[in-house]
DSSP file (Angstrom, degrees, kcal/mol; ACC not computed):
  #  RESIDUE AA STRUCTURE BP1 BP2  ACC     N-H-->O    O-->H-N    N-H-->O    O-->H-N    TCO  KAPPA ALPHA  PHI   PSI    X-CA   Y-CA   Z-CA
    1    1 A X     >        0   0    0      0, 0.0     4,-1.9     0, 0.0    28,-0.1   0.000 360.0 360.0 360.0 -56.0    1.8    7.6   -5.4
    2    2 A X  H  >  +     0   0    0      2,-0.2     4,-1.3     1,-0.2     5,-0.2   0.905 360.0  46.1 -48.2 -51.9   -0.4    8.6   -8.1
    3    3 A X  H  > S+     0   0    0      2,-0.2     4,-2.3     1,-0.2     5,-0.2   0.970 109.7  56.2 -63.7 -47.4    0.0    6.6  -10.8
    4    4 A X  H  > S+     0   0    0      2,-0.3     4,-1.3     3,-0.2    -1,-0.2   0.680 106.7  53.7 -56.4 -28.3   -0.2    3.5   -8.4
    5    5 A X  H  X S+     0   0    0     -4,-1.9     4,-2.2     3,-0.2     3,-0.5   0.988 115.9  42.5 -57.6 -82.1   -4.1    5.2   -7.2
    6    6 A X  H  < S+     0   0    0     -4,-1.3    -2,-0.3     1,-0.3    -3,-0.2   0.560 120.0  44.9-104.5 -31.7   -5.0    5.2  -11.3
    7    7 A X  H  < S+     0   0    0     -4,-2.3    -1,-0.3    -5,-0.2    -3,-0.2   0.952 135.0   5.3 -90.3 -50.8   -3.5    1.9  -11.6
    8    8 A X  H  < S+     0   0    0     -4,-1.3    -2,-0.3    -3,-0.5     2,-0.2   0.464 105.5 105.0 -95.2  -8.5   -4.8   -0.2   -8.7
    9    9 A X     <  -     0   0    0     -4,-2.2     2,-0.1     1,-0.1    -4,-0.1  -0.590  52.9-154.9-107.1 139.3   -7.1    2.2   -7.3
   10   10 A X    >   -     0   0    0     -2,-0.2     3,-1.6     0, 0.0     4,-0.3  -0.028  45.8 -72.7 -71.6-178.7  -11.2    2.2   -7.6
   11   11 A X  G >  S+     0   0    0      1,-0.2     3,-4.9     2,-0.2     4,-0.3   0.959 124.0  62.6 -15.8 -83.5  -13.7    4.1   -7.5
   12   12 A X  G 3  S+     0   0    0      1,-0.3    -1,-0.2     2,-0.1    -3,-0.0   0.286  97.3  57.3 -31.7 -12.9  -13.3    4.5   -3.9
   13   13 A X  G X  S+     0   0    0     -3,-1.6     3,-1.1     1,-0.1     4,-0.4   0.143  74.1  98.4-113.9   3.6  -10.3    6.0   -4.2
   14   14 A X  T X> S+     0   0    0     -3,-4.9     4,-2.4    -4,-0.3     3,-0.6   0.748  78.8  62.4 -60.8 -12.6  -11.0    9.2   -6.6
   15   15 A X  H 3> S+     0   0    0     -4,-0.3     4,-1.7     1,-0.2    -1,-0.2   0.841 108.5  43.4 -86.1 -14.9  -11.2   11.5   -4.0
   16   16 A X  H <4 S+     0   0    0     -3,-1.1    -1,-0.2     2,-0.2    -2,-0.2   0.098 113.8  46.6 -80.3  16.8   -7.6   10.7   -3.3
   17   17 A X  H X> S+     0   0    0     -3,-0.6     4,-2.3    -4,-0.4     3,-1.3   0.602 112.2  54.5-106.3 -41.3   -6.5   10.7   -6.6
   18   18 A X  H 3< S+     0   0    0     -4,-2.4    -2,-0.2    -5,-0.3     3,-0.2   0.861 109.5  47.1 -47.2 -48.6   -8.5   14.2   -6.9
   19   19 A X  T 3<>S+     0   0    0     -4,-1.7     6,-3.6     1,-0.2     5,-0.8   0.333 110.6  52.7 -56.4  -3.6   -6.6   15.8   -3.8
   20   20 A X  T <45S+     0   0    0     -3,-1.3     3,-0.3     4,-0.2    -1,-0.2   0.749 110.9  48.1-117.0 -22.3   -3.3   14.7   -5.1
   21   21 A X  T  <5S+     0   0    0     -4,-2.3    -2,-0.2    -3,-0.2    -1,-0.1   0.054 112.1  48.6 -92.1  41.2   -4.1   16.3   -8.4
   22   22 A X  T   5S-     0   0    0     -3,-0.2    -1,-0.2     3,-0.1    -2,-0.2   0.167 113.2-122.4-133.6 -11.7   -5.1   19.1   -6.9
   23   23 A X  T   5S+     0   0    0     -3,-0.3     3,-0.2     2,-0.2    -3,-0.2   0.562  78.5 118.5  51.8  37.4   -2.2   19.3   -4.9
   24   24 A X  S   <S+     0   0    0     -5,-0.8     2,-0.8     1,-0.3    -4,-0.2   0.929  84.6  35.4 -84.5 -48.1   -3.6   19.4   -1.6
   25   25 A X        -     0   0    0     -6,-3.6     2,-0.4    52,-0.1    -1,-0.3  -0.857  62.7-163.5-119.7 138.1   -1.6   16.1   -1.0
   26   26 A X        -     0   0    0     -2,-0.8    52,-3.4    50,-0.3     2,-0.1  -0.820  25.8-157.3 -96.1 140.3    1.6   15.2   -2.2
   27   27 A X        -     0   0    0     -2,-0.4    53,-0.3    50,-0.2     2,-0.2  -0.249   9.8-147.7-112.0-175.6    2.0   11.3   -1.8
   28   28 A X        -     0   0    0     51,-0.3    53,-0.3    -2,-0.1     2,-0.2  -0.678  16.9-127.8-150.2 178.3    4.9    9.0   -1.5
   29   29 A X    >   -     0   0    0     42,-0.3     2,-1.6    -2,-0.2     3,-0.5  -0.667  21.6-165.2-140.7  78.6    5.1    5.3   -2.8
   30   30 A X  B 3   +a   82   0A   0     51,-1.3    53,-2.0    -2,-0.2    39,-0.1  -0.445  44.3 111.0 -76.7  87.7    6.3    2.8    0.1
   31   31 A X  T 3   +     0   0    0     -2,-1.6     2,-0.4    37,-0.2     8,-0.2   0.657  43.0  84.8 -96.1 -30.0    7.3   -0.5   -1.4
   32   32 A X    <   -     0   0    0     -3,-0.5    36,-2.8    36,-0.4     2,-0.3  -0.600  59.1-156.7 -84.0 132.5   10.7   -1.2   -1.4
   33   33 A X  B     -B   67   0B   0      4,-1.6    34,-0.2    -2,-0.4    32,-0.1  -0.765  26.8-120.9-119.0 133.5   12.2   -2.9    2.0
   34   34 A X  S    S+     0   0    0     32,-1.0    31,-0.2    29,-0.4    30,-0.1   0.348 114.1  43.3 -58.0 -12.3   15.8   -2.9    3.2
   35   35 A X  S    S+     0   0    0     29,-1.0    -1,-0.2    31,-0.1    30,-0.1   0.442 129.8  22.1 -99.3 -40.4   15.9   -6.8    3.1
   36   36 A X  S >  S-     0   0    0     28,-0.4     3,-1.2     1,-0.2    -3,-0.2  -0.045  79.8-154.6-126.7  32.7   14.2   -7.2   -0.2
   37   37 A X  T 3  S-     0   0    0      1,-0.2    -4,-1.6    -5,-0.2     2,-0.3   0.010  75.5 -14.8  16.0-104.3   14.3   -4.2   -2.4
   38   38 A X  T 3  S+     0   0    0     -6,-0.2     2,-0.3     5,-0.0    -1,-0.2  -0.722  95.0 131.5-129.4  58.1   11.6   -3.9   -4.8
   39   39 A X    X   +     0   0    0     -3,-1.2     3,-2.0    -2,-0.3     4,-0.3  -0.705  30.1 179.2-110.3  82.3   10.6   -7.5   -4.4
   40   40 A X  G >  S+     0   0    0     -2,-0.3     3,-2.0     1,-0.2    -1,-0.1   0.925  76.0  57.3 -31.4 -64.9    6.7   -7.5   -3.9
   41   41 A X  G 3  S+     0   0    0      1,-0.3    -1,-0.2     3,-0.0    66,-0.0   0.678 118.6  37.0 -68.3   0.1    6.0  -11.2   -3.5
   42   42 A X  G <  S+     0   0    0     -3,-2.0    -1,-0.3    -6,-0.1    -2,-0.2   0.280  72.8 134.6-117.5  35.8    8.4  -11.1   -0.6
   43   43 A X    <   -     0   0    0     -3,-2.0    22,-0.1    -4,-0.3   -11,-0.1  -0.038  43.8-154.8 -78.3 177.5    8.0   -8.2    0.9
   44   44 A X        +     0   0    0     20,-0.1    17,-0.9    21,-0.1     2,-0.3  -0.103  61.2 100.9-140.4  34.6    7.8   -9.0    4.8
   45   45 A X        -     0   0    0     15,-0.2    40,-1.0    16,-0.1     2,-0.3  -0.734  61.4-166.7-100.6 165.2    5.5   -5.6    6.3
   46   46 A X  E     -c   85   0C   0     13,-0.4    13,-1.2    -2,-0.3     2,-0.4  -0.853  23.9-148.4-153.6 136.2    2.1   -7.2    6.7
   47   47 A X  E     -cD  86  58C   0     38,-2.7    40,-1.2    -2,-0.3     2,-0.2  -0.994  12.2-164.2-118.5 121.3   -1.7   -6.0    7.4
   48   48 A X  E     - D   0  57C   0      9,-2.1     9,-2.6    -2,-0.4     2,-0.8  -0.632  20.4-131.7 -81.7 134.7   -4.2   -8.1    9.4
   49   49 A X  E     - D   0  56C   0     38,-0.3    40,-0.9    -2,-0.2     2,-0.7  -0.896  14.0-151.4-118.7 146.4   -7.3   -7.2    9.0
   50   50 A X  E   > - D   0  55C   0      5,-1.7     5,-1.8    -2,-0.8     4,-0.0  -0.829   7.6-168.5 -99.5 100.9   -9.1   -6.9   12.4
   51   51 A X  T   5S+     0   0    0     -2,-0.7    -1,-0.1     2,-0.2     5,-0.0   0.550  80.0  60.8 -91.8  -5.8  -12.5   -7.7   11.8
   52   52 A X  T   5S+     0   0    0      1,-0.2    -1,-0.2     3,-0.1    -2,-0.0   0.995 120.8  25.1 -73.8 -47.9  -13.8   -6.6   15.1
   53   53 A X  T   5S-     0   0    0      2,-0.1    -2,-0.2     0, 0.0    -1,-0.2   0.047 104.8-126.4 -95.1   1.4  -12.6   -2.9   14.5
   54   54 A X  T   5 +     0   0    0      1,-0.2     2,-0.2    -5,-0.1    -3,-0.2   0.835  64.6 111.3  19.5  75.1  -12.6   -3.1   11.2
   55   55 A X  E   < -D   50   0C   0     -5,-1.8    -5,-1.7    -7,-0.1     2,-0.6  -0.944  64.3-104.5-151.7 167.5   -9.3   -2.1   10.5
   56   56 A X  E     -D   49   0C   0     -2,-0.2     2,-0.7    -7,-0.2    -7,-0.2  -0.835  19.8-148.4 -96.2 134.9   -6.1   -3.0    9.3
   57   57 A X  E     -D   48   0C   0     -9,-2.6    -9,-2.1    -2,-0.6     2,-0.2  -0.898  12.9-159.1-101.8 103.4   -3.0   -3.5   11.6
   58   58 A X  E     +D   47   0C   0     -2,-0.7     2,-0.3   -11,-0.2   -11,-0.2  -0.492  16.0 177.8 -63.3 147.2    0.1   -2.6    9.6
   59   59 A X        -     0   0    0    -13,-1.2     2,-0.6    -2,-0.2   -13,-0.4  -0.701  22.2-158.1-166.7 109.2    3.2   -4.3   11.4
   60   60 A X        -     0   0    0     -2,-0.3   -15,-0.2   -15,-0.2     6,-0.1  -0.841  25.4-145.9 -87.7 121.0    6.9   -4.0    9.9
   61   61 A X        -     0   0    0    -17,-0.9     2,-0.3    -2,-0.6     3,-0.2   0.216  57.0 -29.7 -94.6  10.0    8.5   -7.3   11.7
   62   62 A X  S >  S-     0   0    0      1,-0.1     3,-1.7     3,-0.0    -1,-0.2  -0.757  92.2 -62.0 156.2 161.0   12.2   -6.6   12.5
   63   63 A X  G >  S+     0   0    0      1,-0.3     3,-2.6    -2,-0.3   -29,-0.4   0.787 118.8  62.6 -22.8 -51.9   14.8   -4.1   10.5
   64   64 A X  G 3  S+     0   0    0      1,-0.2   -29,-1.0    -3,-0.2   -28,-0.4   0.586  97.3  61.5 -81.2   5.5   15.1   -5.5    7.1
   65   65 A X  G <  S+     0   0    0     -3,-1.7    -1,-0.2   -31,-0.2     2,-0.2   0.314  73.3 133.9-131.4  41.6   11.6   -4.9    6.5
   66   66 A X    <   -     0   0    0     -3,-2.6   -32,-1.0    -6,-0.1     2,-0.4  -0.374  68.5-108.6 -51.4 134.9   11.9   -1.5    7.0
   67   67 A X  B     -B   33   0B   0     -2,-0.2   -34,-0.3   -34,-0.2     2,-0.2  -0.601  55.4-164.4 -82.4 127.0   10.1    0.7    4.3
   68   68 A X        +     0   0    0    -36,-2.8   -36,-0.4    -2,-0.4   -37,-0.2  -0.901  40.9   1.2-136.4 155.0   13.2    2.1    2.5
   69   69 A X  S    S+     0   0    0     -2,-0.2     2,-0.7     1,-0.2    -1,-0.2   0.780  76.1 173.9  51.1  47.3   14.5    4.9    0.1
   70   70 A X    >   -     0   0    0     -3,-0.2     3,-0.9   -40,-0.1     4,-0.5  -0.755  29.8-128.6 -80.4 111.3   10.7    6.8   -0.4
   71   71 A X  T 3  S+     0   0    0     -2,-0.7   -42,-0.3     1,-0.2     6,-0.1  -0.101  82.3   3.2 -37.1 154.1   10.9    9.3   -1.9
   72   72 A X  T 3 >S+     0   0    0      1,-0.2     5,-0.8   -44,-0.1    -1,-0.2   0.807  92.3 121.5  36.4  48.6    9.4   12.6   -0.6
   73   73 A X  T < 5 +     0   0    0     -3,-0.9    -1,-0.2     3,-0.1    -2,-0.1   0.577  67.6  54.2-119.0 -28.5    8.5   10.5    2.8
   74   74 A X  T   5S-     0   0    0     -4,-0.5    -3,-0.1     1,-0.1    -2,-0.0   0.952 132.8 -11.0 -90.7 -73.0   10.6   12.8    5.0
   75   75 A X  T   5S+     0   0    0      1,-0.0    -1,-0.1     3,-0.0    -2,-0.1   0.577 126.9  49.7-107.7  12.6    9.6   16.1    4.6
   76   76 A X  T   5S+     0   0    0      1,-0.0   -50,-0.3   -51,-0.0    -3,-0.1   0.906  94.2  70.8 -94.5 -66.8    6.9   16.5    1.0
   77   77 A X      < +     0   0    0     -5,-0.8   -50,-0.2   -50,-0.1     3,-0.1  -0.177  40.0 168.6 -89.8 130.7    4.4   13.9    1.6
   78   78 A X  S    S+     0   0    0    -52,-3.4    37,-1.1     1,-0.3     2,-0.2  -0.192  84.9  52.9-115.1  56.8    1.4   13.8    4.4
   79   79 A X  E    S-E  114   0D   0     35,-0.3    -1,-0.3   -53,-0.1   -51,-0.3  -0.545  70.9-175.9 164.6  96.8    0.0   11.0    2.5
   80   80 A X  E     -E  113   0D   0     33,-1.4    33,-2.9   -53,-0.3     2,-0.5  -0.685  25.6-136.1-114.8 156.1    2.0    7.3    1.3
   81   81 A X  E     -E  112   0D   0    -53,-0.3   -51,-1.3    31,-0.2     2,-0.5  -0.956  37.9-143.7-102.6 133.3    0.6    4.5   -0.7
   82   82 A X  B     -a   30   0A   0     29,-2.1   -51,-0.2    -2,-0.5    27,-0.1  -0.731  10.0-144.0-141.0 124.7    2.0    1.3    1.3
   83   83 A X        +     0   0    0    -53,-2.0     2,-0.3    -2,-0.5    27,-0.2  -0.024  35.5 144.9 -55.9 127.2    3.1   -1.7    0.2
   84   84 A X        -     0   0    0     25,-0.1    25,-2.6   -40,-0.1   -38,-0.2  -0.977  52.9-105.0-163.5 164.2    2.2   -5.1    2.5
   85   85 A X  E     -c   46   0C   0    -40,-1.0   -38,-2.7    -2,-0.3     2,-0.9  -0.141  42.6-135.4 -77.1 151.7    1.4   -8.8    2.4
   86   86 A X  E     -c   47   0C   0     21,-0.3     7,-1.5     7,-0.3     2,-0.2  -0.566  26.6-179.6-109.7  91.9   -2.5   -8.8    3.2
   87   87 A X  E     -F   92   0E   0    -40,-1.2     2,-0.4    -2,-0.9   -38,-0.3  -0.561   4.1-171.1 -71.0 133.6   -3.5  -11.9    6.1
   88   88 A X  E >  S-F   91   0E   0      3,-1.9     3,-1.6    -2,-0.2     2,-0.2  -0.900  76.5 -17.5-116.8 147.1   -7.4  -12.3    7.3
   89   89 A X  T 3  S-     0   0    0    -40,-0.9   -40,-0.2    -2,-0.4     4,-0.1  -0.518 129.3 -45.8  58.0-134.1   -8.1  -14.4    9.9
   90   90 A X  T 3  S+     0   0    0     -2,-0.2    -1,-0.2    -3,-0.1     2,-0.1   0.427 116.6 101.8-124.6 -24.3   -4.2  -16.7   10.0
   91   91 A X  E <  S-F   88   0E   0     -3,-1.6    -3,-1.9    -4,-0.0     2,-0.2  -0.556  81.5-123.9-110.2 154.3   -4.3  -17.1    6.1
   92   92 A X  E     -F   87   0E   0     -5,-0.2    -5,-0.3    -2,-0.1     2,-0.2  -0.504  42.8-134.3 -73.7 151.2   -2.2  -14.9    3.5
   93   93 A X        -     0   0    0     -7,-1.5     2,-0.4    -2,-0.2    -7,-0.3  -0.887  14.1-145.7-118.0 158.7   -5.0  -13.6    1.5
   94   94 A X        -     0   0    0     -2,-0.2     2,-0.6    13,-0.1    13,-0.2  -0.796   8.3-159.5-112.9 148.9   -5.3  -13.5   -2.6
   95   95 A X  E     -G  106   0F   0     11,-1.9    11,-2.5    -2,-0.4     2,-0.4  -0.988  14.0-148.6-124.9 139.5   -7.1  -10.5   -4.3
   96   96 A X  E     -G  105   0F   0     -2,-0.6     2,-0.4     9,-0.2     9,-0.2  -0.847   8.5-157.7-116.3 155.3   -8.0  -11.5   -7.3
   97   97 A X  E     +G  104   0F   0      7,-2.4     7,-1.2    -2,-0.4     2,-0.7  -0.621  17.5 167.9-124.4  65.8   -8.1   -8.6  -10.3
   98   98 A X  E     +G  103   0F   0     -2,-0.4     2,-0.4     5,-0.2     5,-0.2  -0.811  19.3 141.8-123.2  99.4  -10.3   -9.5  -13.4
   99   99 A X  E >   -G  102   0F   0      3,-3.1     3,-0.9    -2,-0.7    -2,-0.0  -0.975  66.8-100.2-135.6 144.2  -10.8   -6.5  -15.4
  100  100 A X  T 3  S+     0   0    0     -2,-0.4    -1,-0.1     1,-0.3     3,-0.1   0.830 123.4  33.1 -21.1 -47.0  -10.9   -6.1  -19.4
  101  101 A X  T 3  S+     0   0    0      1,-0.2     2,-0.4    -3,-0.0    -1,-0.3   0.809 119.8  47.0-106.2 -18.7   -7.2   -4.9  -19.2
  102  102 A X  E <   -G   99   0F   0     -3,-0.9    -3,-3.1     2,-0.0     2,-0.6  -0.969  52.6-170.0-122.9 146.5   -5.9   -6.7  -16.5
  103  103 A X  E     +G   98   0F   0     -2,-0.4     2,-0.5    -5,-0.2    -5,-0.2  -0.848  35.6 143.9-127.0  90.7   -5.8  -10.3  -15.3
  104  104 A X  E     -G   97   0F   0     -7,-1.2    -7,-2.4    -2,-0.6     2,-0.4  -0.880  39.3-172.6-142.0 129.3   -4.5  -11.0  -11.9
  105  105 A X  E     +G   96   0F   0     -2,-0.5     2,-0.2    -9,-0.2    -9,-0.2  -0.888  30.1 165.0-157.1 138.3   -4.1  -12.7   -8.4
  106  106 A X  E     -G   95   0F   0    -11,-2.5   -11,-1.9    -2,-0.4     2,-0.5  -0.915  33.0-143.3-142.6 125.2   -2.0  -11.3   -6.1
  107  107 A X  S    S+     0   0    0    -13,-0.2   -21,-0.3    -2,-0.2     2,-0.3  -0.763  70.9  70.4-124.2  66.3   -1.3  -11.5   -2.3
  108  108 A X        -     0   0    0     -2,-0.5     2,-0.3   -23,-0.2   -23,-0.2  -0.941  68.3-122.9-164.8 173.1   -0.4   -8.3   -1.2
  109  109 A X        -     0   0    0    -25,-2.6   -25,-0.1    -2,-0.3   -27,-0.1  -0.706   6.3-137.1-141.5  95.6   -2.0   -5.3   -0.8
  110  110 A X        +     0   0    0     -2,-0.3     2,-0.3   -27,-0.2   -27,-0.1   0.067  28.1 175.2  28.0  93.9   -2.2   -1.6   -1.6
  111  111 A X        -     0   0    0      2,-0.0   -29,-2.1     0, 0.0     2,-0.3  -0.913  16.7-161.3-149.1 147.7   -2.8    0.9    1.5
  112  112 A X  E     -E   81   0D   0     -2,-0.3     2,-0.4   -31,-0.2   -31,-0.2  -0.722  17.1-174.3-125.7 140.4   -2.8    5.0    1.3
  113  113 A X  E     -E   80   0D   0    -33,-2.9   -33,-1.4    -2,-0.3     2,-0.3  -0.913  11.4-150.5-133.0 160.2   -2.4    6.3    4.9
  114  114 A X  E     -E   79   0D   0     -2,-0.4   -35,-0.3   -35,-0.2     2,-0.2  -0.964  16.0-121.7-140.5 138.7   -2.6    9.9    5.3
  115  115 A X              0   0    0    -37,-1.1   -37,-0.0    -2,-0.3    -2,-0.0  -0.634 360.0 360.0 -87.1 153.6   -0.6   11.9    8.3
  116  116 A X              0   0    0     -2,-0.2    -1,-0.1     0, 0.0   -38,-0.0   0.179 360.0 360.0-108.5 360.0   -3.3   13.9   10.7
């Protein structure tokens, strides 16, 4: 959960990297799928983003793409990074990643959901 905030994670996300090294929340890292293992570019969860609400709709489509083997998910963690293919509007969308150390474009997305 952490390393994957300091690795993909902005600005925008230091106050969650700060609370998880502070150990107010212990995180979890949901990528891996029951269909696909620890195959990103076909993982099959998806977030739409809903541009009226300006929000994301997470939506795990049938069994095998069920978020599987996370660690700490059952009882540790109030707080997951989770892995999914990223859609606006009908079309798969690419985030692209051009930084001095890294060079990337990539169609999925990154998203830290926190239990209330």
């Amino acid at each position: 959960f952490l390393k994957t905030l300091q690795l993909l994670g902005t600005s925008r996300h230091r106050h969650l990297m700060e609370a998880a090294l502070r150990f107010e929340d212990i995180g979890c890292f949901a990528l891996t799928e029951l269909g696909h293992g620890s195959n990103v570019r076909d993982i099959m969860t998806t977030a739409h983003y809903d541009s009226e609400r300006a929000e994301f709709i997470i939506n795990t489509p049938n069994d095998l793409a069920m978020k599987f083997w996370i660690g700490a998910a059952a009882e540790l963690a109030n707080v997951s990074t989770v892995w999914a293919q990223l859609y606006v509007g009908d079309k798969l969308s690419l985030i692209h990643i051009s930084e001095p150390t890294r060079q990337a474009e990539i169609s999925y997305a990154v998203f830290c959901l926190k239990k209330k």
